[in-house]
C-alpha positions as a Markdown table, in Angstrom:
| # | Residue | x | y | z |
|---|---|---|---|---|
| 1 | Unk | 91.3 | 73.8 | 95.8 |
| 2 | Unk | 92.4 | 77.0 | 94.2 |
| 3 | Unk | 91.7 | 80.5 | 94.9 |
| 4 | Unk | 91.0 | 82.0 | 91.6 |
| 5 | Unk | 90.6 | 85.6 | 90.1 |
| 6 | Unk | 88.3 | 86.1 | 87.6 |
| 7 | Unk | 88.4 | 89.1 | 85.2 |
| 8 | Unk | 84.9 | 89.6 | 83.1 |
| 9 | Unk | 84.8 | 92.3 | 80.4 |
| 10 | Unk | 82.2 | 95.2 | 80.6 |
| 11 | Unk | 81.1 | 94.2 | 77.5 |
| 12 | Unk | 80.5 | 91.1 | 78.3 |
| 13 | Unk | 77.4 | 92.0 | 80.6 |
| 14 | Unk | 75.6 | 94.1 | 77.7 |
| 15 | Unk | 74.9 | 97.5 | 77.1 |
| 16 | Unk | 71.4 | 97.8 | 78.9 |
| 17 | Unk | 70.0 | 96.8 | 82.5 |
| 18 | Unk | 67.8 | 94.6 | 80.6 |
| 19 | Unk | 70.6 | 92.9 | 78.9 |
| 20 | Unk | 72.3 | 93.2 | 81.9 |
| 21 | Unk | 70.2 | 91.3 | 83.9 |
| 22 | Unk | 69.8 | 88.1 | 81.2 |
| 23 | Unk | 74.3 | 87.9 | 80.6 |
| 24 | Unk | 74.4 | 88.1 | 84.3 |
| 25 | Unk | 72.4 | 84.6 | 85.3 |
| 26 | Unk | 73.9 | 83.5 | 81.8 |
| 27 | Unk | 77.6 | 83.8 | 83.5 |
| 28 | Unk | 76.8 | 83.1 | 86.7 |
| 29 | Unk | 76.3 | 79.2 | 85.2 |
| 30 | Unk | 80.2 | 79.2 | 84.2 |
| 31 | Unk | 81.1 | 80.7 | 87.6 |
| 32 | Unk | 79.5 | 79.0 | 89.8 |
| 33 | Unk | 80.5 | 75.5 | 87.6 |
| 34 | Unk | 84.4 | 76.7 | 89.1 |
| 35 | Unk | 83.0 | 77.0 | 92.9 |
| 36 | Unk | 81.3 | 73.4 | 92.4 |
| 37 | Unk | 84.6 | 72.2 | 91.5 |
| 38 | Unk | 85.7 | 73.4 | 94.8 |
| 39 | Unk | 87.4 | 76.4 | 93.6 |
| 40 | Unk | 86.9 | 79.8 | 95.2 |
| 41 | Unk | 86.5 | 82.6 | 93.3 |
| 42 | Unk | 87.1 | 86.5 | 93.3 |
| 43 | Unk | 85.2 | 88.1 | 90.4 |
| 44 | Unk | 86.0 | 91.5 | 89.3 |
| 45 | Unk | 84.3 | 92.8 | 85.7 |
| 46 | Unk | 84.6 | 95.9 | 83.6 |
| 47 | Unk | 82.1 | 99.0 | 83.3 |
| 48 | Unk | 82.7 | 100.6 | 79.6 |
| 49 | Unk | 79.3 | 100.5 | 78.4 |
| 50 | Unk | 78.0 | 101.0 | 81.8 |
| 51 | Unk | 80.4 | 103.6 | 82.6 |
| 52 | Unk | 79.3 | 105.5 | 79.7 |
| 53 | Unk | 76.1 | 105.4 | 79.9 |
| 54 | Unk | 75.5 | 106.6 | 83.0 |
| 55 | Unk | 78.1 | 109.5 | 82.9 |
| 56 | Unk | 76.7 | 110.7 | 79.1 |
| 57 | Unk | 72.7 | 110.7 | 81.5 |
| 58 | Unk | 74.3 | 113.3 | 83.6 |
| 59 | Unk | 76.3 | 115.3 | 80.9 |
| 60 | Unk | 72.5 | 115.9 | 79.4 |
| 61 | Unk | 70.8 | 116.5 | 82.4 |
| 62 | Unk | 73.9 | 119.0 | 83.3 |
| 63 | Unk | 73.1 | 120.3 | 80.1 |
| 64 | Unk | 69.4 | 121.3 | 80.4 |
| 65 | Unk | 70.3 | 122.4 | 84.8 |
| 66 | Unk | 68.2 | 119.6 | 85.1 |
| 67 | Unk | 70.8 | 118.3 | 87.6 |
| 68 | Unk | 74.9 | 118.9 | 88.4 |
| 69 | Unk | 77.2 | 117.0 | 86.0 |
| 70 | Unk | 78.6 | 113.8 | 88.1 |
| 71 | Unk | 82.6 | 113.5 | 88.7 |
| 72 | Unk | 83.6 | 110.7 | 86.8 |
| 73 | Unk | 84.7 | 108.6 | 89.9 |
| 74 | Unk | 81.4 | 108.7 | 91.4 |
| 75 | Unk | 80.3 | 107.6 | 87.9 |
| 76 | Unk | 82.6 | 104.4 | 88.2 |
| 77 | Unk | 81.2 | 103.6 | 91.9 |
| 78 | Unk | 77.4 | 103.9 | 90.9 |
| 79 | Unk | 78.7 | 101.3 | 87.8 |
| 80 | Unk | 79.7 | 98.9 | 90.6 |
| 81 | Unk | 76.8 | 99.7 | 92.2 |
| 82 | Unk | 74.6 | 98.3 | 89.9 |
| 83 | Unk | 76.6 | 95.4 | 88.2 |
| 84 | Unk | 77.7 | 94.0 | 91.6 |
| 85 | Unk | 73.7 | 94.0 | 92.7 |
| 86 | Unk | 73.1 | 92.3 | 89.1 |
| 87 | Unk | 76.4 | 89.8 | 89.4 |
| 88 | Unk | 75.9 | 89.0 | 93.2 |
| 89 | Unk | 72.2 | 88.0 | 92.2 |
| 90 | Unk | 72.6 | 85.8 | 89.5 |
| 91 | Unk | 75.6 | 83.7 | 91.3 |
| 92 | Unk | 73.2 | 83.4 | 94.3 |
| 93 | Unk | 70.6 | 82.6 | 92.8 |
| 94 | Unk | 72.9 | 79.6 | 90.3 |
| 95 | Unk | 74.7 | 78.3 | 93.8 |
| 96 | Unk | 70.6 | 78.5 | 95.5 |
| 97 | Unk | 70.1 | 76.2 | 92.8 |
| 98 | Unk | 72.5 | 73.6 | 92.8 |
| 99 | Unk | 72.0 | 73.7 | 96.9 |
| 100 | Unk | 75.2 | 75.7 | 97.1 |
| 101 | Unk | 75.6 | 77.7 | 100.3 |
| 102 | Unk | 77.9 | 80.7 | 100.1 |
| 103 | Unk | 77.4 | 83.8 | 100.6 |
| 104 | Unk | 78.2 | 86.7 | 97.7 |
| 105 | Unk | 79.3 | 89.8 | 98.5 |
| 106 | Unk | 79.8 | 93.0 | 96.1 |
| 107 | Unk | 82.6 | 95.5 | 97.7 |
| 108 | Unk | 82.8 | 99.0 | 96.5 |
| 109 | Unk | 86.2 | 99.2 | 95.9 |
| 110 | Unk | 89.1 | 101.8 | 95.4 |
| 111 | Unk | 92.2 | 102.0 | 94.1 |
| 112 | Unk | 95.2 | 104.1 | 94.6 |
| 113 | Unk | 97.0 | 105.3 | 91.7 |
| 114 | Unk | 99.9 | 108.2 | 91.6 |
| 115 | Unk | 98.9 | 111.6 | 91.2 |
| 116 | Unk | 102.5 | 112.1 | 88.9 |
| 117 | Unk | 101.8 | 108.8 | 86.7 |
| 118 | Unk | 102.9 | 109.9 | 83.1 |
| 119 | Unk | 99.2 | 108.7 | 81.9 |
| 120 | Unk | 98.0 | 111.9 | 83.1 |
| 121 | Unk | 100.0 | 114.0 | 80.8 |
| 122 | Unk | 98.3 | 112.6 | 77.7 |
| 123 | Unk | 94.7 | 111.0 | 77.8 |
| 124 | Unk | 93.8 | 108.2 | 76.1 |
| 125 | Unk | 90.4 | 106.6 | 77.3 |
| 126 | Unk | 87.7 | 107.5 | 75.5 |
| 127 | Unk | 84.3 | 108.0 | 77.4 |
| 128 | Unk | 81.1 | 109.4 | 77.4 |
| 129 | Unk | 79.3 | 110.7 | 74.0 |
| 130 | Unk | 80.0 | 112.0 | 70.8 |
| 131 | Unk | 80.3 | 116.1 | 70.7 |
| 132 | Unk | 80.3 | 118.1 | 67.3 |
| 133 | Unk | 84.1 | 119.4 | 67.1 |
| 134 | Unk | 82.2 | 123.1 | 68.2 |
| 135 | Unk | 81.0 | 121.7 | 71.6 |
| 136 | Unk | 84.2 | 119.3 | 71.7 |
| 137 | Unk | 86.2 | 123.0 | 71.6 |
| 138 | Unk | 84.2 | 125.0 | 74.1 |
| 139 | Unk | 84.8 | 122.6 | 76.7 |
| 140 | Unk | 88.0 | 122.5 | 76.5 |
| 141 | Unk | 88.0 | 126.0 | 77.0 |
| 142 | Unk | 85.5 | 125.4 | 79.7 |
| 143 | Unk | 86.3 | 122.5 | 81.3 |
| 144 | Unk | 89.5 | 121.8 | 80.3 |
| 145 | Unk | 88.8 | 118.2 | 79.1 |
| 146 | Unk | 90.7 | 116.5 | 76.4 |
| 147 | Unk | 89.1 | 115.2 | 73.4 |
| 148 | Unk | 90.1 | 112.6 | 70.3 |
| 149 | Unk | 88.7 | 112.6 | 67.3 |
| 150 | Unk | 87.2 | 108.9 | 66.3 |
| 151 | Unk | 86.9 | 107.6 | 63.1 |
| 152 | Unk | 84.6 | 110.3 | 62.0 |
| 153 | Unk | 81.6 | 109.8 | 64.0 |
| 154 | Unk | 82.5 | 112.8 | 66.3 |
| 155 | Unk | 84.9 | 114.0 | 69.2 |
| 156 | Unk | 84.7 | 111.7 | 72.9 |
| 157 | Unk | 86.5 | 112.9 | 75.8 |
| 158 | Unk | 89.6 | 110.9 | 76.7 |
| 159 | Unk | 90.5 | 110.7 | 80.3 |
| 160 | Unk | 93.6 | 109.5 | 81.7 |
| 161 | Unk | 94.6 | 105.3 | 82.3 |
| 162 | Unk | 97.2 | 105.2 | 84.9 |
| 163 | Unk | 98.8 | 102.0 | 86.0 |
| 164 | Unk | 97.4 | 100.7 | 89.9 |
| 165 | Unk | 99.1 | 101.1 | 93.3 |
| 166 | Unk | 97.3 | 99.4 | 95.6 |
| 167 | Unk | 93.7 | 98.5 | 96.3 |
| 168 | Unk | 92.3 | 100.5 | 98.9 |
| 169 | Unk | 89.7 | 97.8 | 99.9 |
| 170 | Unk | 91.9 | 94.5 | 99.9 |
| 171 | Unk | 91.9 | 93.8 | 103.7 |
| 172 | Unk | 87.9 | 93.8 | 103.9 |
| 173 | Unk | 88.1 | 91.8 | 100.4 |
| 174 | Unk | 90.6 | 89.0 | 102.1 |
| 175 | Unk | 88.3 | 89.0 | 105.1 |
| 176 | Unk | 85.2 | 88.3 | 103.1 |
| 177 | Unk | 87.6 | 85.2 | 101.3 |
| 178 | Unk | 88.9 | 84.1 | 104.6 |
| 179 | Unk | 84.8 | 83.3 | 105.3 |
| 180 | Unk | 84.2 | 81.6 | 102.4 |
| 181 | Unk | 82.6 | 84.6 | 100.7 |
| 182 | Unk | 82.0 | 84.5 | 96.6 |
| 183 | Unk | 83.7 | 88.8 | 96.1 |
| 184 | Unk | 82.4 | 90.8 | 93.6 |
| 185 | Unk | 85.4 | 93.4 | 93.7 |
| 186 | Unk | 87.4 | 96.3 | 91.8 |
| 187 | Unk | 85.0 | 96.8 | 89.1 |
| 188 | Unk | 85.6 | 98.8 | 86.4 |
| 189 | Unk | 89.3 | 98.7 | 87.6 |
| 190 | Unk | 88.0 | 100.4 | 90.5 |
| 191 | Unk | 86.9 | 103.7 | 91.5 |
| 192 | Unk | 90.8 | 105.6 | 91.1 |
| 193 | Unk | 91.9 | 107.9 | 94.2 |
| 194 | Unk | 94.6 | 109.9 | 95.1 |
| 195 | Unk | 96.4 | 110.4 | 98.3 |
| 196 | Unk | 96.4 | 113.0 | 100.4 |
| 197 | Unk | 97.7 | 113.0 | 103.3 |
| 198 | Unk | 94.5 | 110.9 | 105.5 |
| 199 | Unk | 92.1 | 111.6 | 102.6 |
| 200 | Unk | 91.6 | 109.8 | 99.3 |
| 201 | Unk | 89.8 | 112.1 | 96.1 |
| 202 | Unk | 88.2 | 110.8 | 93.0 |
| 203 | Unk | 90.3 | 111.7 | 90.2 |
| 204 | Unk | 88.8 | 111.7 | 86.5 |
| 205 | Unk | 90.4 | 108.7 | 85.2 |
| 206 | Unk | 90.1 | 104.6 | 84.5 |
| 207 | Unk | 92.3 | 102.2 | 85.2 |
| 208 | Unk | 92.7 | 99.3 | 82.9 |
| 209 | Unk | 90.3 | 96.2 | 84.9 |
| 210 | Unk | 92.5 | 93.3 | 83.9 |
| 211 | Unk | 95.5 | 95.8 | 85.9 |
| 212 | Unk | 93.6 | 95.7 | 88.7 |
| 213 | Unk | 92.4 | 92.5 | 88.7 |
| 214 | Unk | 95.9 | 91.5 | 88.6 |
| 215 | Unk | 97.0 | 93.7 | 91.8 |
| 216 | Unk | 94.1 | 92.3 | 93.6 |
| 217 | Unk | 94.7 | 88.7 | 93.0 |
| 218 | Unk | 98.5 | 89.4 | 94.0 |
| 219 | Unk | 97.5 | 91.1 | 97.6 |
| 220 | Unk | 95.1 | 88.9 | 98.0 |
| 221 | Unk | 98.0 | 86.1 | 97.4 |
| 222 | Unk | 95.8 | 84.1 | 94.9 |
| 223 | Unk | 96.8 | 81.2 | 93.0 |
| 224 | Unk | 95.6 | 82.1 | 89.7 |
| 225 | Unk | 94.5 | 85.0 | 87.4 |
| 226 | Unk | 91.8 | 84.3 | 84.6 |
| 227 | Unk | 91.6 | 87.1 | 82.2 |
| 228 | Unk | 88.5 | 86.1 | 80.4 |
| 229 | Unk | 87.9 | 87.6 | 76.8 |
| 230 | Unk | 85.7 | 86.7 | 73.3 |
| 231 | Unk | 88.1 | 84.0 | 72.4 |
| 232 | Unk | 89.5 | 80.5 | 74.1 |
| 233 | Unk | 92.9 | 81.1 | 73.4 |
| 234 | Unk | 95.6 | 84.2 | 72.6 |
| 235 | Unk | 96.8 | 83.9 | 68.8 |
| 236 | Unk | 99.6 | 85.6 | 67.2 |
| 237 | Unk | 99.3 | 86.6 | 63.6 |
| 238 | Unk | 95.3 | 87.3 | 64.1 |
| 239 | Unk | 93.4 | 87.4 | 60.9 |
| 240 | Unk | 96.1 | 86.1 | 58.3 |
| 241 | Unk | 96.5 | 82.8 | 57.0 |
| 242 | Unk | 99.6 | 82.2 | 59.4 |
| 243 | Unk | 97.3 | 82.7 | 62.7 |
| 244 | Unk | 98.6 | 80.2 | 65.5 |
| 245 | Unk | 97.0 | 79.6 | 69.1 |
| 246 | Unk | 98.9 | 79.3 | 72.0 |
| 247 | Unk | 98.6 | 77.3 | 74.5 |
| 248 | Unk | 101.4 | 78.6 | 76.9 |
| 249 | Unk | 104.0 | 81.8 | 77.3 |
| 250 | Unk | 106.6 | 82.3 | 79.4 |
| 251 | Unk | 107.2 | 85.9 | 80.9 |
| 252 | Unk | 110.4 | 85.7 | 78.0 |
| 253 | Unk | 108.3 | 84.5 | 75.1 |
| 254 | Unk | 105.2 | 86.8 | 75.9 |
| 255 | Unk | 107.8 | 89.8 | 76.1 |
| 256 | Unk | 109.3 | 89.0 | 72.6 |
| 257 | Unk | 106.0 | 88.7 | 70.8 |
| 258 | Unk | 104.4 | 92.0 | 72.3 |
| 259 | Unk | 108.0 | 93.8 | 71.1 |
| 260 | Unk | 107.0 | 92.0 | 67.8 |
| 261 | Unk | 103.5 | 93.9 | 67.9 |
| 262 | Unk | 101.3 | 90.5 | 67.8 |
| 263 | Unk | 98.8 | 91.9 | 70.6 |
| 264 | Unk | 97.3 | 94.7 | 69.8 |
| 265 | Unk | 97.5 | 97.4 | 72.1 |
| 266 | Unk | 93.4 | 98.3 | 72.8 |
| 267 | Unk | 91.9 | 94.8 | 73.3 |
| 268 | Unk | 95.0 | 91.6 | 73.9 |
| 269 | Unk | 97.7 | 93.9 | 74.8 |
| 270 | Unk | 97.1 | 94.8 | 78.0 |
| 271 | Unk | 95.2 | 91.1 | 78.7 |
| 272 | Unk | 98.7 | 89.9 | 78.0 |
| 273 | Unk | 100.5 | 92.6 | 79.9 |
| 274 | Unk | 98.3 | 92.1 | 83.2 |
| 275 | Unk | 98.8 | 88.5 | 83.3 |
| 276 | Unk | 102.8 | 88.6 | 83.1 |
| 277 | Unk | 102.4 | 91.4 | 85.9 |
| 278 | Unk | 100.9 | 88.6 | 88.0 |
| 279 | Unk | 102.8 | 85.3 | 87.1 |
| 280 | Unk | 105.9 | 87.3 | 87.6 |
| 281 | Unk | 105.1 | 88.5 | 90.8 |
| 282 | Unk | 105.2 | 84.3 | 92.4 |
| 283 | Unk | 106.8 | 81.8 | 89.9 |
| 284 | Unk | 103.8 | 79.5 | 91.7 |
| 285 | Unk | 101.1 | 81.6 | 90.1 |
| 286 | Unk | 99.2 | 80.9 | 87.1 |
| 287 | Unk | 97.9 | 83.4 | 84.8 |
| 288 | Unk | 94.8 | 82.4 | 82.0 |
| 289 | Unk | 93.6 | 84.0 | 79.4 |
| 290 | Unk | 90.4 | 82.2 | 77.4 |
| 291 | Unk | 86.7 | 82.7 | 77.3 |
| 292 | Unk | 84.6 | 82.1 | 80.2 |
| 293 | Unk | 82.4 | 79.6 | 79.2 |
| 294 | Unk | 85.8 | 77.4 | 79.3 |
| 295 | Unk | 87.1 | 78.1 | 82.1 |
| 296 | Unk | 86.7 | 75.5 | 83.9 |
| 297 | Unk | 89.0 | 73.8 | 80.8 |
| 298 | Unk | 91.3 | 76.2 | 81.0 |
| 299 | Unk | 92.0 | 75.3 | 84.5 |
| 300 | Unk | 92.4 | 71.7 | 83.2 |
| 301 | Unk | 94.6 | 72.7 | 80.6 |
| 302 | Unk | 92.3 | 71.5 | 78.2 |
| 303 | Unk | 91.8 | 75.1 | 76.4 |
| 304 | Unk | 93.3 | 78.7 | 77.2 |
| 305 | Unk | 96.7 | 80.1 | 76.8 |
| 306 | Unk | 98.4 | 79.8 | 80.2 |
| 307 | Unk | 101.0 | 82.3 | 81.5 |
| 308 | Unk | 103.9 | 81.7 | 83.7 |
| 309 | Unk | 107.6 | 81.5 | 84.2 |
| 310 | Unk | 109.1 | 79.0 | 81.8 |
| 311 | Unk | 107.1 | 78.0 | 79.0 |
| 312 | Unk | 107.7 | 76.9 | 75.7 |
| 313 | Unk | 105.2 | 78.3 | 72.6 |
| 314 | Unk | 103.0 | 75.6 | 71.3 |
């Protein structure tokens, strides 16, 4: 049996509750196929769309003094909220069906990151709405917030993406896997904190998922990473007549062809870049990047592009 990490993108699960609610039990069948295989699994997801919408409710509401405007980490832990309730229903109610027993958890979880991390000097996640460049300027003055421009449909607040120190919540986590426990965890990337002294405080930023995905599988000592994305395998040359699938990297080869610019850097860049952060952190770990509904192949080696020490491109 392995102890697997999965990663599921935010967009993955829609843009609505609605839609929510049908990609959720739609998932939960590829999931829960791993646990029947005897695997046990740690499932983490992103927020974007969710994120967004619920912070861009609260800017309008703020707006009209209908109600205050919500800090952007308490944003990110009402986004767990509600896709962990969605998540940890529809894998119940796939392992209920297949006479399953085990018990699914969602943890609130947060994660550390460094109050100096360079990230913070220049913004570059985009969230929330679309302002006019009038509004986009008066709170900046007001505010203080940092906006990009974006291909001409308006200005969006960036916040900062710094890199993950440690997840705040990994002890209850490895307790909840000790007992057999399907984790919902880090969502989002997790709700980011700062230290201070005994106290941790929601900073306005978000933290890559597949990074902390990546951090938690490594404290929670797991054996392999499964960065799941649109497509079954990585390709270099994406789009042109040359295009090739991969169907293995070592840390060596995945480090020459991001120098080389084959990932780009807002969607398989920082895929790739999480999964040599974990296979490089234990030559016995694995690292996977392909589409959920495969997984299960890409743990047979059937599909996927798999990451680890010494590999040879294929």
């Amino acid at each position: 049996m392995s102890k697997i990490m999965l990663a599921l993108g935010g967009n993955a699960l829609g843009e609505t509750p609605e839609e929510q609610l049908h990609l959720t039990k739609k998932a939960a069948v590829s999931i829960v196929n791993l646990i029947e295989q005897g695997h046990q699994v740690v499932l983490g997801h992103g927020n974007g769309p969710q994120v967004g919408m619920i912070h861009s409710v609260f800017e309008k509401t703020a707006e009209r003094n209908e109600a205050p405007l919500m800090p952007f980490a308490e944003c990110g832990a009402m986004s767990q909220g509600y896709i962990g309730y969605h998540l940890q229903n529809a894998v119940r109610e796939e392992l209920k069906k297949r006479s399953i027993e085990r018990p699914v958890s969602s943890v609130i979880t947060q994660v550390a990151v460094d109050s100096d991390d360079p990230a913070f000097a220049e913004p570059t996640k985009p969230v929330g709405r679309f302002f006019a460049k009038e509004e986009a300027e008066m709170l900046t003055q007001e505010k203080g917030w940092s906006f990009v421009e974006d291909s001409g449909r308006g200005y969006r607040r960036v916040v900062a993406s710094p890199q993950p120190q440690e997840v705040i919540e990994s002890e209850t986590i490895a307790a909840l896997v000790e007992q057999n426990h399907v984790v919902i965890a880090a969502g989002g990337g997790g709700i980011p904190v700062v230290r201070d002294d005994y106290r941790l405080s929601g900073i306005d930023a978000v933290i890559d998922k597949d990074f902390a995905a990546s951090l938690l599988a490594e404290e929670l000592d797991l054996d392999y990473l499964f960065v799941l994305t649109a497509v079954d395998q990585v390709s270099i040359n994406f789009g042109t007549p040359e295009q090739t699938e991969l169907n293995e990297l070592s840390v060596d080869e995945a480090k020459r062809l991001i120098a080389d610019g084959q990932f780009p850097p807002g969607s398989m860049l920082p895929k790739v870049e999480a999964a040599l952060q974990f296979v490089s952190s234990n030559p016995e770990r694995r690292a996977v990047i392909s589409s959920l509904e495969r997984a299960g192949d890409a743990i047979a080696g059937k599909t996927g592009t798999s990451f680890h020490s010494k590999a040879c491109v294929k």
